[in-house]
KOLVOPA-381653 format. One line per 3 residues: their letters; for each residue x, y, z of C-alpha. Coordinates in nm, 2 decimals, decimal comma. Example, Ala and Ser with C-alpha at 12.3 -4.5 7.8 and 13.67 -1.06 7.14 Angstrom:
2
AS = 1,23/-0,45/0,78 | 1,37/-0,11/0,71;
END
This chain:
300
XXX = 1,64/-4,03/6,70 | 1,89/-3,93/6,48 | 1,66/-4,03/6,15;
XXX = 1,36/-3,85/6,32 | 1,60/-3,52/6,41 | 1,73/-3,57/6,03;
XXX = 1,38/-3,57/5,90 | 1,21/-3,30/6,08 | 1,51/-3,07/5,94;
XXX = 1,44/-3,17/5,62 | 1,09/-3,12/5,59 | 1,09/-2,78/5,78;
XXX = 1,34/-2,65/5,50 | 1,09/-2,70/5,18 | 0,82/-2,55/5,38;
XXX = 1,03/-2,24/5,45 | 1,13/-2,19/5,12 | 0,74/-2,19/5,01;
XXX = 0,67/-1,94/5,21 | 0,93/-1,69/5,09 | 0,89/-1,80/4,73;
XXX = 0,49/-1,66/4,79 | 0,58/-1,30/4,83 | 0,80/-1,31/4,50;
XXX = 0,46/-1,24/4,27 | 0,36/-0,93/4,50 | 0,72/-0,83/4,49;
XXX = 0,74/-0,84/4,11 | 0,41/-0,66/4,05 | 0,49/-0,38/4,32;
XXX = 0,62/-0,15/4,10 | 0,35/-0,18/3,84 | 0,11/-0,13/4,14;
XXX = 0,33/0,18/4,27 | 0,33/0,34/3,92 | -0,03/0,26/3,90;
XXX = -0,13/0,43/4,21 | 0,08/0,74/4,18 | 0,03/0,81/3,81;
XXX = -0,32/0,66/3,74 | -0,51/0,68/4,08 | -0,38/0,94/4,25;
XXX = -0,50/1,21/3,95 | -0,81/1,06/3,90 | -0,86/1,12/4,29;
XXX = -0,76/1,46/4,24 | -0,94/1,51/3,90 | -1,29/1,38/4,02;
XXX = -1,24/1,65/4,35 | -1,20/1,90/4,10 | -1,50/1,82/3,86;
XXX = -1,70/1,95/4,18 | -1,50/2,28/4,28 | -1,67/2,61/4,22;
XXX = -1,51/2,95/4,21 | -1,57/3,23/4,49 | -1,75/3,53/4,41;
XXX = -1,46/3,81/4,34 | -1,19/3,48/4,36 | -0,89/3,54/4,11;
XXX = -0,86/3,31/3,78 | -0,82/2,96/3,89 | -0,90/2,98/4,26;
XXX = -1,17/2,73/4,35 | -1,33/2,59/4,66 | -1,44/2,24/4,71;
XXX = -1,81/2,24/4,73 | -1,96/1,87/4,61 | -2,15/2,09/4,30;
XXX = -2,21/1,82/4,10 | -2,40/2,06/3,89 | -2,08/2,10/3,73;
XXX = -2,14/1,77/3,54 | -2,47/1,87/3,42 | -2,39/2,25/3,29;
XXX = -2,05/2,12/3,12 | -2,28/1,86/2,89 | -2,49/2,13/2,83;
XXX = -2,29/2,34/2,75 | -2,08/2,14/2,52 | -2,28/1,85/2,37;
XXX = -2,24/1,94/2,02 | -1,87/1,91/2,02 | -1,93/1,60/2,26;
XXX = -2,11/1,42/2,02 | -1,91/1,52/1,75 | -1,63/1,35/1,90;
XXX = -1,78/1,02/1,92 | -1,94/1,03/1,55 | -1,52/1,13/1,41;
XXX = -1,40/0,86/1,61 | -1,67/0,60/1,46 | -1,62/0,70/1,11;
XXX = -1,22/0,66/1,13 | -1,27/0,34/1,35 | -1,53/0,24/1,04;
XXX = -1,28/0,36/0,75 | -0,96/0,26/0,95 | -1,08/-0,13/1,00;
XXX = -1,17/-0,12/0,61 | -0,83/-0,04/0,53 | -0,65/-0,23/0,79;
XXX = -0,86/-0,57/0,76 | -0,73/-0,66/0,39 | -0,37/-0,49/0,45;
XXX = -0,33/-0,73/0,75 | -0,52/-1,03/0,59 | -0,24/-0,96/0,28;
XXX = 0,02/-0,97/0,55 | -0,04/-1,26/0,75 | -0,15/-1,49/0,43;
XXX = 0,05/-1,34/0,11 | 0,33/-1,19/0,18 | 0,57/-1,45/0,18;
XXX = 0,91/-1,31/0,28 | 0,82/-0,99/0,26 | 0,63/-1,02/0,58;
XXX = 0,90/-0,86/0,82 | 0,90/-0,52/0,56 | 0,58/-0,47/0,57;
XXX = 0,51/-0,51/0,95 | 0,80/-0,22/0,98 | 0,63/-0,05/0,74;
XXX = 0,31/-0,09/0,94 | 0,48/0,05/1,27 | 0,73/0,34/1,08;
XXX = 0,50/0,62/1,11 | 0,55/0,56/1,49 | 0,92/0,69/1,42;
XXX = 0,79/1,06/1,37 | 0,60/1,23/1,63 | 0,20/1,26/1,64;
XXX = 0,25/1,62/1,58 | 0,44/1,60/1,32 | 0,24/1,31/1,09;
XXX = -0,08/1,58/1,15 | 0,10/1,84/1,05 | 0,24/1,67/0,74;
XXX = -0,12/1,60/0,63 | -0,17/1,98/0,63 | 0,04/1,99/0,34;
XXX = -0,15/1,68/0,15 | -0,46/1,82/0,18 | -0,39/2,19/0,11;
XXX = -0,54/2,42/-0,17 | -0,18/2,37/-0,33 | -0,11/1,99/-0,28;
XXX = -0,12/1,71/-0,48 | -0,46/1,55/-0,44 | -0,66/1,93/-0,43;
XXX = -0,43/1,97/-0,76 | -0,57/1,64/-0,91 | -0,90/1,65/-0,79;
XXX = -0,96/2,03/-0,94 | -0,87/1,85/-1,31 | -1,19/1,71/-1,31;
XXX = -1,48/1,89/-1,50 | -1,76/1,84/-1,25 | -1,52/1,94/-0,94;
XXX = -1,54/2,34/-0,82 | -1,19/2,55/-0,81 | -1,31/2,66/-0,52;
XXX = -1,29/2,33/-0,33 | -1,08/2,29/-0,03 | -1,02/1,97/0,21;
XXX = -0,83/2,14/0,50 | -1,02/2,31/0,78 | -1,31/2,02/0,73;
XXX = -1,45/1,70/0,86 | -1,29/1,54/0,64 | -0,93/1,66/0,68;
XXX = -1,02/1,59/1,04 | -1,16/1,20/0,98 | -0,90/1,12/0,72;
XXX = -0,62/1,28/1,00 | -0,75/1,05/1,28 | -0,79/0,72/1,06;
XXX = -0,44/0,77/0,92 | -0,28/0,86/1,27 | -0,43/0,55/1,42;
XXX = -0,44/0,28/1,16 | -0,14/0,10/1,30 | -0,35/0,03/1,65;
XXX = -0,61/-0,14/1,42 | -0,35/-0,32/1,20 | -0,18/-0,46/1,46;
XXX = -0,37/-0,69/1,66 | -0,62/-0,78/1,31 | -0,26/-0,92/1,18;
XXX = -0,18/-1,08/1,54 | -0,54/-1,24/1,49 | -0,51/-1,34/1,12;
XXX = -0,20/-1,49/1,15 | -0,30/-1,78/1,40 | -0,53/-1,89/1,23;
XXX = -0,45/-2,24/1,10 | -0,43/-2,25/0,70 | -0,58/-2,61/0,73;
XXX = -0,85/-2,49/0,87 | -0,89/-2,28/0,51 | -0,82/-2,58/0,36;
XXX = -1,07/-2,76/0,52 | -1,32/-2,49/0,44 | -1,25/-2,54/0,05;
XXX = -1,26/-2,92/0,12 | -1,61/-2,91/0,25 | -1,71/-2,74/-0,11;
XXX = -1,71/-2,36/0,00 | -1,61/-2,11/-0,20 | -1,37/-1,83/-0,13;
XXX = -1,60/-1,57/-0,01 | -1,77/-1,83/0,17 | -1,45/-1,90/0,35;
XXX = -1,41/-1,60/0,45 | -1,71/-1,51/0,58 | -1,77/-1,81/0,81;
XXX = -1,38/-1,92/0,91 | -1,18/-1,63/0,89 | -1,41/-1,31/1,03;
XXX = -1,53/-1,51/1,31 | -1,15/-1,63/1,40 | -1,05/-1,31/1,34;
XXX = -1,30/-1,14/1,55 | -1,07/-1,06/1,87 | -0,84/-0,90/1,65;
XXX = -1,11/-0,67/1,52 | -1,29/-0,61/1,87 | -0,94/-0,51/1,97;
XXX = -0,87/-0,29/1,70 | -1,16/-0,09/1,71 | -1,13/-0,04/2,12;
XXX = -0,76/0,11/2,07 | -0,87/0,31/1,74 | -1,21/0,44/1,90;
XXX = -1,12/0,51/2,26 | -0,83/0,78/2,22 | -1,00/0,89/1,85;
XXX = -1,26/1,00/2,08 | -1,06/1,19/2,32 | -0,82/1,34/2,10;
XXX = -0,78/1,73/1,98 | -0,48/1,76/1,77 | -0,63/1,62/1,48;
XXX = -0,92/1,87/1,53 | -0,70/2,19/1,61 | -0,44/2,15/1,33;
XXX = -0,69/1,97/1,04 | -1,01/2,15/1,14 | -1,16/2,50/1,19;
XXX = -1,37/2,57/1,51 | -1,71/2,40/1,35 | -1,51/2,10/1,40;
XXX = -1,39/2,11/1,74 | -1,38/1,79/1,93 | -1,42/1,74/2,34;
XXX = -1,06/1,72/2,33 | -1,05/2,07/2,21 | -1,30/2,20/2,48;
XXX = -1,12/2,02/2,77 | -0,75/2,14/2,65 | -0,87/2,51/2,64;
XXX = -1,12/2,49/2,98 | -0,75/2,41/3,14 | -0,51/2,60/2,96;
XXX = -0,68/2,88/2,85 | -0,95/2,94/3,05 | -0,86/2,77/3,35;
XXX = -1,16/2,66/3,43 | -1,08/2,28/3,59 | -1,40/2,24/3,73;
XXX = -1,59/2,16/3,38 | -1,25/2,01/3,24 | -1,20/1,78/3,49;
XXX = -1,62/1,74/3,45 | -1,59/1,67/3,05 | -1,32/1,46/3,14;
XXX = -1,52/1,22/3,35 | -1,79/1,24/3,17 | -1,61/1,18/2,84;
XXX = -1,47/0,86/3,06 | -1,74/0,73/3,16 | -1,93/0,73/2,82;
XXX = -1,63/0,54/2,66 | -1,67/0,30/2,93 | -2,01/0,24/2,91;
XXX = -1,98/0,21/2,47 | -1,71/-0,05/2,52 | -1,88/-0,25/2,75;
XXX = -2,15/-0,29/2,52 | -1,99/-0,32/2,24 | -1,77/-0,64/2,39;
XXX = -2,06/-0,83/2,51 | -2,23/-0,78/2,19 | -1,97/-0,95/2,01;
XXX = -1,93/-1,20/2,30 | -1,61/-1,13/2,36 | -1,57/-1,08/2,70;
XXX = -1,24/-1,25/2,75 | -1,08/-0,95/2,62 | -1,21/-0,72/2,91;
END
């Protein structure tokens, strides 16, 4: 009796401490899922109520009524699809020029650097030391009529003395590829770098040349790092409006710009909070598509 009173303790015990070790993954994750819900879900709650607010006839500035006018969503694209489009052709031309620079500087990195590896990954992340504002700002000065590649450019005989880069697509494009390079550096050198060098080696065994090599081993091994790249360049290139305000002039204002000024100027958060989810919703719908044409849904 005493063996069987000895036994039933013991086995009761393991089971008990199963079932209080289950609630440690939901206890860790709580406040992740607290943060989540107060600071993610909440607004969006609150944001897609607004996108369908109108205003009261003879209501003062920024008093609106909820009235399920989903009009709203219709009449803000309409209204604004030039600078809505614009958006997403500038963010596509720095993803474009950002992963052209950032594929050989992180292939460099991962394969031929050497020791110097470490210094050039912190030299990678070091414009994250100064603030967004500030990097945009500072490009101001590189580009102006006065600075040092409008200065060198205007030596040339075929180039005009009239020429500026500031207040143009360009300073614009060339503002959001620089400001978001390190998001596409990043995870290409996280990619590059574990890839096997046998495998390389294995490549040139088999008779294939260099370019070869590359083209069939290391892009396709290397391909999550660029699907990743281009998702963290593209999605907030397309929703950003610094860039646009301090580089650009009002020909090249971005969505960003519209929905910044519809809140804080205008205050009119019905077609903000509309462009907003609209703006959303297109981004979601591009990287979906994009991902499962590469195959790559893992990364989702």
């Amino acid at each position: 009796m005493a063996f069987l009173h000895t036994a039933t303790g013991t086995s009761s015990g393991p089971k008990s401490g199963i079932k209080s070790k289950s609630w440690t993954p939901y206890l860790l994750l709580a406040p992740g899922i607290i943060w989540l819900i107060t600071f993610f879900i909440f607004p969006i709650i609150s944001l897609a109520s607004t996108s369908t607010m109108v205003r009261p006839e003879g209501a003062q500035i920024g008093t609106y009524v909820q009235e399920l006018r989903f009009q709203n969503y219709i009449d803000a694209f309409q209204a604004n699809q030039e600078q809505y489009v614009r958006s997403f052709v500038y963010a596509a031309l720095a993803t474009i020029l950002a992963l052209a620079i950032a594929y050989p500087l992180a292939y460099m990195i991962a394969f031929k650097s050497g020791k110097y590896r470490n210094i050039l990954l912190v030299l990678v992340v070091a414009p994250f030391f100064t603030s967004f504002l500030l990097r945009t700002v500072a490009w101001t000065q590189i580009l102006g009529d006065e600075g040092p590649i409008v200065s060198t450019l205007k030596l040339l005989p075929f180039v005009d003395e009239s020429m500026r880069l500031t207040s143009t697509p360009f300073a614009v494009v060339s503002g959001l590829t620089y400001n978001f390079l390190p998001f596409m550096t990043l995870p290409l050198y996280a990619s590059l770098e574990r890839i096997d060098p046998r495998t390389l080696e294995a490549s040139g065994d088999l008779y294939a040349n260099a370019f070869t090599t590359f083209r069939k081993v290391t892009v396709p091994l290397s391909l999550p790092g660029v699907v990743a790249g281009t998702l963290l360049t593209f999605i907030p290139a397309a929703g950003d409006y610094i860039n646009a305000a301090i580089l650009g002039n009002p020909n090249t204002r971005m969505i960003g710009n519209v929905i910044e000024s519809r809140f804080f100027a205008v205050v009119d958060y019905p077609t903000a909070a509309a462009l907003s989810f609209t703006l959303m919703a297109t981004i979601l719908i591009l990287v979906t598509l994009y991902i499962r044409r590469t195959k790559t849904d893992e990364l989702v």
